[in-house]
N, CA, C and O atoms as a printed pandas DataFrame, in Angstrom:
     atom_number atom_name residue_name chain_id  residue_number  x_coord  y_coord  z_coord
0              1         N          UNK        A               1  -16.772  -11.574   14.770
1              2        CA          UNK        A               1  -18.045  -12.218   14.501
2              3         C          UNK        A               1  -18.502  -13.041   15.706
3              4         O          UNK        A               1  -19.673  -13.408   15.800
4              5         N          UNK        A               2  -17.604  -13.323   16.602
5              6        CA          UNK        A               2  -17.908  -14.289   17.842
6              7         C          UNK        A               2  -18.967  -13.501   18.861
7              8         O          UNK        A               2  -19.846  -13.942   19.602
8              9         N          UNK        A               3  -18.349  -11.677   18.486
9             10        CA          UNK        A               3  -19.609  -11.391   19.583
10            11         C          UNK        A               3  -20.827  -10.642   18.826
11            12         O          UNK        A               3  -21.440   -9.645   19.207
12            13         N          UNK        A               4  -21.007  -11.400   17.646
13            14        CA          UNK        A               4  -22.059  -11.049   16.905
14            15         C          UNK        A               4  -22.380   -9.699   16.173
15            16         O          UNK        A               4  -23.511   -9.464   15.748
16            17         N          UNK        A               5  -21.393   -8.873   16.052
17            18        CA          UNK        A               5  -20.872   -7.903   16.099
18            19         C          UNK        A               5  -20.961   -7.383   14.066
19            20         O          UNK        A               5  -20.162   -7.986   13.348
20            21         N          UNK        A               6  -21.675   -6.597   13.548
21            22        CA          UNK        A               6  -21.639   -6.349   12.347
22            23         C          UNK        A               6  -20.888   -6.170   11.509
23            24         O          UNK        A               6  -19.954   -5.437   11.836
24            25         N          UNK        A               7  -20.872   -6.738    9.961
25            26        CA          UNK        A               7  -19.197   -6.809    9.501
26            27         C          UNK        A               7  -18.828   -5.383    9.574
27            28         O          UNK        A               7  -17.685   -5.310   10.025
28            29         N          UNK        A               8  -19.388   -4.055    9.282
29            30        CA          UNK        A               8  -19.591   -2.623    9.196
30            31         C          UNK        A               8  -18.975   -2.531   10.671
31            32         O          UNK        A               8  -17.903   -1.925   10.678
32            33         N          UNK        A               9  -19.344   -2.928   11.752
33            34        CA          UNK        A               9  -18.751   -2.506   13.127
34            35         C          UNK        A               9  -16.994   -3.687   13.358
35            36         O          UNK        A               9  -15.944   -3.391   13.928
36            37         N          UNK        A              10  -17.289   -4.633   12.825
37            38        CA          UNK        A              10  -15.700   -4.894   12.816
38            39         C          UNK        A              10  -14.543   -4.297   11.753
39            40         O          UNK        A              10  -13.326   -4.118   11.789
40            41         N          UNK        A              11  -15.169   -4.180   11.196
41            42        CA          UNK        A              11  -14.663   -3.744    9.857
42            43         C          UNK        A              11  -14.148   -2.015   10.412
43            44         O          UNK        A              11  -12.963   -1.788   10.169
44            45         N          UNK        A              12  -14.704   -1.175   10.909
45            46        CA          UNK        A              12  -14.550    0.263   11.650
46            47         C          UNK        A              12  -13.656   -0.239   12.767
47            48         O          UNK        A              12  -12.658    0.454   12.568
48            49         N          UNK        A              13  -13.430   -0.846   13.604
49            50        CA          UNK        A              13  -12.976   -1.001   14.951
50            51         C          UNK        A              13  -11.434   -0.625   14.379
51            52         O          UNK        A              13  -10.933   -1.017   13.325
52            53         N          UNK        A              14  -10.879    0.190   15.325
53            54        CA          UNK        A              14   -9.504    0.873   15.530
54            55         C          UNK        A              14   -8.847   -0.018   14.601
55            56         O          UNK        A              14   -8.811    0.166   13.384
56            57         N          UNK        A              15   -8.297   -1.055   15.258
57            58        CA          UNK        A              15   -7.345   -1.622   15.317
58            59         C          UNK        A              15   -7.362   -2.107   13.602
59            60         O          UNK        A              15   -6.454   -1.689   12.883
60            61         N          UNK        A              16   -8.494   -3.044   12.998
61            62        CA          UNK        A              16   -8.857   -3.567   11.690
62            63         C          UNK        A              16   -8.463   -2.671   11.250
63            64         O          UNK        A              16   -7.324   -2.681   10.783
64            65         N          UNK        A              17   -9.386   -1.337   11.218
65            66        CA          UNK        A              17   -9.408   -0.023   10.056
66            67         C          UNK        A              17   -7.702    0.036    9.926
67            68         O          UNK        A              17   -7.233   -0.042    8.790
68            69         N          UNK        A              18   -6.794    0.173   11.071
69            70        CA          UNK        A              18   -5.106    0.888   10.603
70            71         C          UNK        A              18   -4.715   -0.197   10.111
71            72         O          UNK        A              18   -3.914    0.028    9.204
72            73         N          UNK        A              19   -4.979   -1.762   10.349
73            74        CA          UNK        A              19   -4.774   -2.215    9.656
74            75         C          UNK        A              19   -4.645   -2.746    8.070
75            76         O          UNK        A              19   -3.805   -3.399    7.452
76            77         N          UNK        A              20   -5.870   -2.145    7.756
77            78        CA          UNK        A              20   -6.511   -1.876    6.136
78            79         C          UNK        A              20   -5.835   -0.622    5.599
79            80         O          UNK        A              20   -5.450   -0.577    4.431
80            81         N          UNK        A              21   -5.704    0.283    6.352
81            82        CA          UNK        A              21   -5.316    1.624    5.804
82            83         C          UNK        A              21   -3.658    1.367    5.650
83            84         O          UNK        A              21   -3.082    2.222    4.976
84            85         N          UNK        A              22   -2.983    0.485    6.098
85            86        CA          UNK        A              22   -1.376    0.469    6.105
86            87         C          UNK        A              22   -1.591   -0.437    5.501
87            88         O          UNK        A              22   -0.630   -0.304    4.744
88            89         N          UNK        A              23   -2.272   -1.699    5.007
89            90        CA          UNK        A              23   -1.845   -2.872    3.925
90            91         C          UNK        A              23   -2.253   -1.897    2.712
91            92         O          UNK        A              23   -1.669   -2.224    1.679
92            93         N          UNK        A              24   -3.090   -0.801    2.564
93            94        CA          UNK        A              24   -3.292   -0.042    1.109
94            95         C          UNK        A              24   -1.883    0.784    0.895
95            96         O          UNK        A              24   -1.157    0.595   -0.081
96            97         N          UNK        A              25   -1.578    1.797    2.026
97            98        CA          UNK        A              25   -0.325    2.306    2.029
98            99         C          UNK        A              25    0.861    1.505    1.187
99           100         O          UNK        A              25    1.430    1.907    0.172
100          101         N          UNK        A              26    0.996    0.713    1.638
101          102        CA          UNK        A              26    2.158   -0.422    1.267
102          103         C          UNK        A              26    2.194   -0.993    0.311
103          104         O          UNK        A              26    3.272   -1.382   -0.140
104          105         N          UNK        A              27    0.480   -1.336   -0.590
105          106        CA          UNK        A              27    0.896   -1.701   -1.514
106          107         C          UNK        A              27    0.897   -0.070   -2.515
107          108         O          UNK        A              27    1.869    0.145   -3.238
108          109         N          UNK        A              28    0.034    0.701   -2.463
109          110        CA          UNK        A              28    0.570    1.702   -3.020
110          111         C          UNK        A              28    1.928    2.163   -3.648
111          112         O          UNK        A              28    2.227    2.661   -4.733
112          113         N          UNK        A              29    2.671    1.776   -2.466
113          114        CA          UNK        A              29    3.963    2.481   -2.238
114          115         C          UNK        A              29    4.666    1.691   -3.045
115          116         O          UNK        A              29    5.479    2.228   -3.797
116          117         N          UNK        A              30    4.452   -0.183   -3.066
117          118        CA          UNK        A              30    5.121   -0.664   -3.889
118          119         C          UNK        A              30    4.799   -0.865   -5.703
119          120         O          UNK        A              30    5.576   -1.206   -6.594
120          121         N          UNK        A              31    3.452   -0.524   -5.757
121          122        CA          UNK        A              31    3.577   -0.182   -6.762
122          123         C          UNK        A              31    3.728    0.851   -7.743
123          124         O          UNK        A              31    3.830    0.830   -8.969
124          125         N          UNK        A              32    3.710    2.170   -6.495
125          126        CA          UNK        A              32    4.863    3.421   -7.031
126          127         C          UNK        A              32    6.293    3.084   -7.160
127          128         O          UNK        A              32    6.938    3.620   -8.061
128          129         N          UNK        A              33    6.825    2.296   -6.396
129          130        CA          UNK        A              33    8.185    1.758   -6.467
130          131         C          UNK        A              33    8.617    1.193   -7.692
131          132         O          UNK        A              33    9.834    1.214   -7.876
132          133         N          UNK        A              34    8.088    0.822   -8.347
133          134        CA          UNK        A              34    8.603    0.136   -9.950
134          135         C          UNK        A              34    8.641    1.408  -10.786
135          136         O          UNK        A              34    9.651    2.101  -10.666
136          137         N          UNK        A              35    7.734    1.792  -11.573
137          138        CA          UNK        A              35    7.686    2.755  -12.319
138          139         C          UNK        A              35    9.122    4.165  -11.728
139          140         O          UNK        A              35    9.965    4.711  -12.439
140          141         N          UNK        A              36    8.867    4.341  -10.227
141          142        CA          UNK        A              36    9.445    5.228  -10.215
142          143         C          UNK        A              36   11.752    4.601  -10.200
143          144         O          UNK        A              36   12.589    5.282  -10.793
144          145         N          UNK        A              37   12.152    3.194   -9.343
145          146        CA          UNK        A              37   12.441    2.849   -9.871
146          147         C          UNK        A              37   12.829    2.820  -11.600
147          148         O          UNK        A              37   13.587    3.779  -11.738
148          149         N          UNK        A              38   12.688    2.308  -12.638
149          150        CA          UNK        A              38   12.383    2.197  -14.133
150          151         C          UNK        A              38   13.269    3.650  -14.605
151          152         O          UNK        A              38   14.386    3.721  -15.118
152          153         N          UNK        A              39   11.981    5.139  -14.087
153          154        CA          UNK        A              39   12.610    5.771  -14.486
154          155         C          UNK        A              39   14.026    6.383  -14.110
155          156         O          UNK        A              39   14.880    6.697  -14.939
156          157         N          UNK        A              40   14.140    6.502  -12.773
157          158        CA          UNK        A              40   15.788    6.563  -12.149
158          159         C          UNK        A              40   16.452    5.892  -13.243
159          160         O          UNK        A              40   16.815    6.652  -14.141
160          161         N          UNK        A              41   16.750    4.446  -13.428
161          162        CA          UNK        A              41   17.571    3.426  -14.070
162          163         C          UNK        A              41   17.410    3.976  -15.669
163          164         O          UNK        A              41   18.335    3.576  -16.376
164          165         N          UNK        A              42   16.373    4.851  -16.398
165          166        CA          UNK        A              42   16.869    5.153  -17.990
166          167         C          UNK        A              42   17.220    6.627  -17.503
167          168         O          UNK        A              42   17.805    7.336  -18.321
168          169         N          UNK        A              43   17.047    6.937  -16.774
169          170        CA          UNK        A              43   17.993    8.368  -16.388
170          171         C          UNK        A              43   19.429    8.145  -16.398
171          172         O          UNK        A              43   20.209    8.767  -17.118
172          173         N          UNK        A              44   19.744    7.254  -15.591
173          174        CA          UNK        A              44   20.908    6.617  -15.154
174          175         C          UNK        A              44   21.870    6.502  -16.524
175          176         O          UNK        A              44   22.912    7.069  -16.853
176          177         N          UNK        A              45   21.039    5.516  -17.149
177          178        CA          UNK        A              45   21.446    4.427  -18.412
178          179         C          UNK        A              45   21.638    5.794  -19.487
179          180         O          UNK        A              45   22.688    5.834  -20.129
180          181         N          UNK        A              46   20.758    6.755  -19.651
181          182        CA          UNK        A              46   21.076    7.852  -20.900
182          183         C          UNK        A              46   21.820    8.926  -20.764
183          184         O          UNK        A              46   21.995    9.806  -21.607
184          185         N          UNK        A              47   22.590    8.807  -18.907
185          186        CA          UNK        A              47   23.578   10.159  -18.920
186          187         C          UNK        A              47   24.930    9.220  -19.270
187          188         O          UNK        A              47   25.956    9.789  -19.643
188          189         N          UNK        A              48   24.888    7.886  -19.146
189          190        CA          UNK        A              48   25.927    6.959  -19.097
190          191         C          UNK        A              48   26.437    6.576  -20.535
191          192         O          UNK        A              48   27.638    6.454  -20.774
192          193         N          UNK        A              49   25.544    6.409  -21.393
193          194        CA          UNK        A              49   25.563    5.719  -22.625
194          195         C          UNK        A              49   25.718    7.136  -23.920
195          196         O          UNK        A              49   25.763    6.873  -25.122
C-alpha cells in the first residue's frame, strides 16, 4: 500500500499469492488430518477389540 499500489495488484504479486495458496494448502491438509486420522484409529481399535 506504501506504493499506492491496488489491493487486487498486491494481493496478485508472486510472492503474497504463494503465500495465500500454501496457508490454504495447510490448513486443508490439517483439516483432512483429523477425520482421516479418527478413521485409521476405529480401524485400528475394531481389528483389536
Amino acid at each position: 500500500m506504501a506504493n499506492s499500489d491496488s489491493f487486487g495488484g498486491v494481493v496478485t504479486d508472486q510472492i503474497i499469492a504463494q503465500e495465500i495458496v500454501r496457508t490454504v494448502v495447510a490448513t486443508l491438509g490439517l483439516i483432512a488430518a483429523v477425520p482421516l486420522t479418527t478413521a485409521l484409529a476405529a480401524l485400528t481399535a475394531s481389528r483389536t477389540a
